[in-house]
C-alpha positions, 0 to 999 in steps of 0.5 A: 500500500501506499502512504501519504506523504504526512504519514512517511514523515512522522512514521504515524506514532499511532500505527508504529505502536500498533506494529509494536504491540502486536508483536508484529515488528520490532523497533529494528524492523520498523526502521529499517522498513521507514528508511526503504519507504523514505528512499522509495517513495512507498508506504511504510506497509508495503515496505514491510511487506516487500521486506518479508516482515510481515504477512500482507493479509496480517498487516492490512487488517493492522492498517483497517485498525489504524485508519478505522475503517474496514477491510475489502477483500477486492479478490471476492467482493462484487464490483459493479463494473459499469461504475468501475469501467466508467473510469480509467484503469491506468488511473486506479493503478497509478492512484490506488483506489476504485470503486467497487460498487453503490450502495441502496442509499446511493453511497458508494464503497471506495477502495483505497490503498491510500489512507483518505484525507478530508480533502481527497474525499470532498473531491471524489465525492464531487466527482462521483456525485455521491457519498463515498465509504472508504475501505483499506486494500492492497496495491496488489489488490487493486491491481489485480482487480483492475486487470479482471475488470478491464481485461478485454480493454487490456488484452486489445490494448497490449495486443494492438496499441503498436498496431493502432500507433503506426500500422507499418511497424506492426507484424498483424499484416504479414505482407504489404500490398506492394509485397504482395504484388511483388512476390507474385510477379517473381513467383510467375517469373520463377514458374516461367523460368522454370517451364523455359529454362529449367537448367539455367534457373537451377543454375541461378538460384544455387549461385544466388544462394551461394553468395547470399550464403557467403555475404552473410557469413563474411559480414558476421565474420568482420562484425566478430573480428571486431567484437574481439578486441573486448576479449579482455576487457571488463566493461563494467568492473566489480570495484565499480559495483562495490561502489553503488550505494543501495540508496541511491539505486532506482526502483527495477521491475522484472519481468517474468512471461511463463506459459506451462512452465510448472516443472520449474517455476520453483526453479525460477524462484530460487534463480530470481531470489539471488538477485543482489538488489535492495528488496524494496526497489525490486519488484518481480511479475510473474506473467502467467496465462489465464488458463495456465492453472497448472503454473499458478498453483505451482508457483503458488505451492512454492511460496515466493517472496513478497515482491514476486507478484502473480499477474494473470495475463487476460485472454486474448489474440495473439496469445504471444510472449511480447502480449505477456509482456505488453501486460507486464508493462502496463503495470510495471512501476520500476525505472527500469525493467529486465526480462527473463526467462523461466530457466533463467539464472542472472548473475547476482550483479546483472542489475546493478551493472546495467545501471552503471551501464545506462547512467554512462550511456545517457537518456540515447542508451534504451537497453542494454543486453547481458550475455547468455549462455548455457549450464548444460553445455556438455549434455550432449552434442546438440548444447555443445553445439548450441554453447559454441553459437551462443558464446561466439554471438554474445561475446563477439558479435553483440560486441562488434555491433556495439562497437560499431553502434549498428543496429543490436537484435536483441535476445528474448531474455537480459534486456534491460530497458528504460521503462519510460522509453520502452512505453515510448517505442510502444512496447513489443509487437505481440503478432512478431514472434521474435518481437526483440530483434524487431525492438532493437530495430525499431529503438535504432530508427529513433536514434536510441542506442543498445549497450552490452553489458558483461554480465551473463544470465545462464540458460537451459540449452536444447536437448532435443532436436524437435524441440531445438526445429521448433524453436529455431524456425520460431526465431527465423520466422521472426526474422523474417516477419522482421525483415518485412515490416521494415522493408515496407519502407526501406527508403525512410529507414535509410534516412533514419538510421543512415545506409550503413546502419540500414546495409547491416539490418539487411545483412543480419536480420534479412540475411540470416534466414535467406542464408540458413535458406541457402544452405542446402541448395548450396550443400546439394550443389557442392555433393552433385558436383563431388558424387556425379561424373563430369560428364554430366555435370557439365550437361546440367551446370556450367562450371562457374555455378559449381566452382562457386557452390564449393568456393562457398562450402570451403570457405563459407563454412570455414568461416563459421568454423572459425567464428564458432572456434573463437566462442570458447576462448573468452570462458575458457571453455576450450573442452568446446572447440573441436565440437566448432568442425561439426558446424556445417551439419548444425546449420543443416538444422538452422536449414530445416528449420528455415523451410519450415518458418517460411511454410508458418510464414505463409500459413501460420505467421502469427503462431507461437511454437512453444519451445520446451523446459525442463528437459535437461538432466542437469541442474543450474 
C-alpha cells in the first residue's frame, strides 16, 4: 500500500505502536522498513511487506485498525463494473483506489490503498456525485482487480496499441500490398523460368544462394573480428559495483512471461531470489496465462517472496510472449525493467551493472543486453553445439555491433530497458514472434542506442532436436516477419538510421534466414558436383555455378568454423572447440528449420511454437 506523504514523515506514532504491540515488528524492523519507504517513495506497509516482515493479509487488517475503517477483500467482493469501467484503469493503478460498487442509499464503497484525507474525499465525492465509504486494500489488490475488470480493454490494448500507433511497424499484416504484388510477379517469373529454362534457373538460384550464403557469413565474420578486441576487457568492473550505494539505486521491475512452465517455476524462484538488489526497489511479475492453472498453483505451492507478484495475463489474440509482456508493462512501476526467462539464472550483479551501464550511456542508451549462455553445455552434442553459437554471438558479435553502434537484435531474455522509453517505442509487437530483434530495430530508427553489458544470465540449452526445429524456425520466422515490416519502407529507414546502419539490418536480420535458406541448395550443389561424373555435370551446370557452390562450402563454412572456434576462448571453455568442425551439419538444422518458418510464414505467421523446459538432466 501506499502512504501519504504526512504519514512517511512522522512514521504515524499511532500505527508504529500498533506494529509494536502486536508483536508484529520490532523497533529494528520498523526502521529499517521507514528508511526503504523514505528512499522509495512507498508506504511504510508495503515496505514491510516487500521486506518479508510481515504477512500482507496480517498487516492490512493492522492498517483497517489504524485508519478505522474496514477491510475489502477486492479478490471476492462484487464490483459493479459499469461504475468501475466508467473510469480509467491506468488511473486506479497509478492512484490506488476504485470503486467497487453503490450502495441502496446511493453511497458508494471506495477502495483505497491510500489512507483518505478530508480533502481527497470532498473531491471524489464531487466527482462521483455521491457519498463515498472508504475501505483499506492492497496495491496488489487493486491491481489485480483492475486487470479482471478491464481485461478485454487490456488484452486489445497490449495486443494492438503498436498496431493502432503506426500500422507499418506492426507484424498483424504479414505482407504489404506492394509485397504482395511483388512476390507474385517473381513467383510467375520463377514458374516461367522454370517451364523455359529449367537448367539455367537451377543454375541461378544455387549461385544466388551461394553468395547470399557467403555475404552473410563474411559480414558476421568482420562484425566478430571486431567484437574481439573486448576479449579482455571488463566493461563494467566489480570495484565499480562495490561502489553503488543501495540508496541511491532506482526502483527495477522484472519481468517474468511463463506459459506451462510448472516443472520449474520453483526453479525460477530460487534463480530470481539471488538477485543482489535492495528488496524494496525490486519488484518481480510473474506473467502467467489465464488458463495456465497448472503454473499458478505451482508457483503458488512454492511460496515466493513478497515482491514476486502473480499477474494473470487476460485472454486474448495473439496469445504471444511480447502480449505477456505488453501486460507486464502496463503495470510495471520500476525505472527500469529486465526480462527473463523461466530457466533463467542472472548473475547476482546483472542489475546493478546495467545501471552503471545506462547512467554512462545517457537518456540515447534504451537497453542494454547481458550475455547468455548455457549450464548444460556438455549434455550432449546438440548444447555443445548450441554453447559454441551462443558464446561466439554474445561475446563477439553483440560486441562488434556495439562497437560499431549498428543496429543490436536483441535476445528474448537480459534486456534491460528504460521503462519510460520502452512505453515510448510502444512496447513489443505481440503478432512478431521474435518481437526483440524487431525492438532493437525499431529503438535504432529513433536514434536510441543498445549497450552490452558483461554480465551473463545462464540458460537451459536444447536437448532435443524437435524441440531445438521448433524453436529455431520460431526465431527465423521472426526474422523474417522482421525483415518485412521494415522493408515496407526501406527508403525512410535509410534516412533514419543512415545506409550503413540500414546495409547491416539487411545483412543480419534479412540475411540470416535467406542464408540458413541457402544452405542446402548450396550443400546439394557442392555433393552433385563431388558424387556425379563430369560428364554430366557439365550437361546440367556450367562450371562457374559449381566452382562457386564449393568456393562457398570451403570457405563459407570455414568461416563459421572459425567464428564458432573463437566462442570458447573468452570462458575458457576450450573442452568446446573441436565440437566448432561439426558446424556445417548444425546449420543443416538452422536449414530445416528455415523451410519450415517460411511454410508458418505463409500459413501460420502469427503462431507461437512453444519451445520446451525442463528437459535437461542437469541442474543450474
Amino acid at each position: 500500500m501506499t502512504l501519504d506523504p504526512t504519514r512517511l514523515a512522522t512514521g504515524d506514532s499511532d500505527y508504529t505502536d500498533l506494529l509494536l504491540a502486536s508483536g508484529i515488528a520490532t523497533e529494528g524492523e520498523i526502521e529499517e522498513a521507514l528508511l526503504a519507504a523514505a528512499r522509495t517513495g512507498s508506504g511504510l506497509d508495503e515496505m514491510l511487506v516487500q521486506l518479508g516482515v510481515v504477512d500482507a493479509l496480517e498487516l492490512q487488517r493492522l492498517v483497517a485498525r489504524s485508519w478505522g475503517l474496514d477491510i475489502v477483500d477486492t479478490a471476492t467482493v462484487h464490483f459493479d463494473a459499469d461504475l468501475v469501467r466508467a473510469g480509467s484503469g491506468q488511473r486506479y493503478i497509478a492512484e490506488d483506489w476504485m470503486p467497487v460498487h453503490r450502495r441502496r442509499d446511493g453511497s458508494i464503497i471506495v477502495a483505497s490503498a491510500r489512507r483518505p484525507s478530508p480533502d481527497w474525499q470532498a473531491d471524489l465525492e464531487e466527482e462521483l456525485d455521491a457519498r463515498v465509504e472508504f475501505r483499506v486494500a492492497s496495491t496488489w489488490g487493486i491491481k489485480d482487480a483492475t486487470l479482471r475488470i478491464f481485461d478485454d480493454i487490456v488484452a486489445d490494448s497490449a495486443a494492438n496499441d503498436l498496431y493502432r500507433a503506426n500500422p507499418a511497424l506492426s507484424a498483424r499484416v504479414v505482407f504489404s500490398r506492394g509485397q504482395k504484388v511483388g512476390g507474385a510477379v517473381l513467383a510467375a517469373c520463377l514458374v516461367a523460368l522454370g517451364v523455359l529454362w529449367p537448367a539455367g534457373l537451377a543454375s541461378g538460384v544455387i549461385a544466388i544462394a551461394s553468395v547470399v550464403f557467403l555475404l552473410g557469413t563474411g559480414f558476421k565474420f568482420v562484425v566478430a573480428m571486431r567484437g574481439a578486441r573486448f576479449d579482455v576487457v571488463e566493461r563494467i568492473s566489480d570495484a565499480e559495483v562495490a561502489d553503488l550505494d543501495d540508496a541511491d539505486l532506482p526502483k527495477y521491475t522484472v519481468l517474468v512471461p511463463v506459459f506451462r512452465e510448472a516443472n520449474i517455476v520453483a526453479q525460477l524462484i530460487d534463480n530470481l531470489g539471488g538477485l543482489d538488489y535492495p528488496l524494496e526497489k525490486l519488484e518481480v511479475l510473474i506473467l502467467i496465462e489465464e488458463e495456465d492453472h497448472a503454473t499458478r498453483d505451482a508457483i503458488a505451492a512454492a511460496d515466493p517472496p513478497a515482491h514476486f507478484h502473480v499477474v494473470t495475463v487476460p485472454k486474448g489474440h495473439p496469445q504471444t510472449k511480447p502480449r505477456a509482456c505488453n501486460v507486464g508493462l502496463y503495470l510495471a512501476s520500476g525505472d527500469f525493467l529486465v526480462i527473463y526467462d523461466a530457466e533463467d539464472t542472472p548473475d547476482p550483479d546483472q542489475l546493478k551493472k546495467a545501471v552503471i551501464a545506462f547512467g554512462r550511456g545517457g537518456e540515447r542508451t534504451v537497453c542494454v543486453q547481458a550475455s547468455l549462455n548455457y549450464f548444460n553445455a556438455t549434455e550432449n552434442a546438440l548444447t555443445r553445439m548450441f554453447t559454441l553459437e551462443y558464446s561466439y554471438w554474445f561475446d563477439y558479435m553483440l560486441a562488434g555491433l556495439d562497437h560499431a553502434d549498428l543496429p543490436i537484435p536483441l535476445g528474448g531474455t537480459s534486456n534491460h530497458f528504460r521503462t519510460d522509453a520502452l512505453v515510448r517505442l510502444g512496447g513489443w509487437d505481440p503478432y512478431n514472434v521474435t518481437e526483440d530483434a524487431d525492438l532493437g530495430i525499431r529503438a535504432s530508427a529513433l536514434g536510441y542506442r543498445v549497450g552490452v553489458i558483461n554480465s551473463t544470465t545462464m540458460e537451459e540449452a536444447n536437448t532435443s532436436i524437435p524441440n531445438f526445429v521448433r524453436q529455431r524456425s520460431r526465431w527465423i520466422k521472426g526474422y523474417m516477419q522482421t525483415t518485412l515490416v521494415h522493408a515496407r519502407r526501406p527508403l525512410q529507414l535509410i534516412r533514419e538510421i543512415g545506409i550503413v546502419r540500414f546495409a547491416s539490418f539487411a545483412l543480419l536480420i534479412g540475411g540470416t534466414p535467406a542464408t540458413f535458406l541457402g544452405v542446402l541448395p548450396s550443400y546439394i550443389g557442392t555433393v552433385v558436383a563431388l558424387v556425379l561424373p563430369s560428364a554430366w555435370l557439365s550437361a546440367l551446370f556450367p562450371p562457374w555455378v559449381l566452382w562457386i557452390c564449393l568456393f562457398n562450402f570451403v570457405i563459407g563454412n570455414g568461416i563459421m568454423v572459425y567464428l564458432s572456434m573463437m566462442g570458447p576462448y573468452k570462458r575458457g571453455t576450450f573442452h568446446l572447440i573441436h565440437w566448432a568442425l561439426l558446424n556445417p551439419v548444425y546449420w543443416i538444422l538452422h536449414s530445416v528449420a528455415s523451410y519450415k518458418a517460411l511454410a508458418q510464414l505463409l500459413t501460420r505467421p502469427h503462431y507461437w511454437e512453444k519451445t520446451e523446459h525442463g528437459l535437461t538432466t542437469r541442474t543450474s
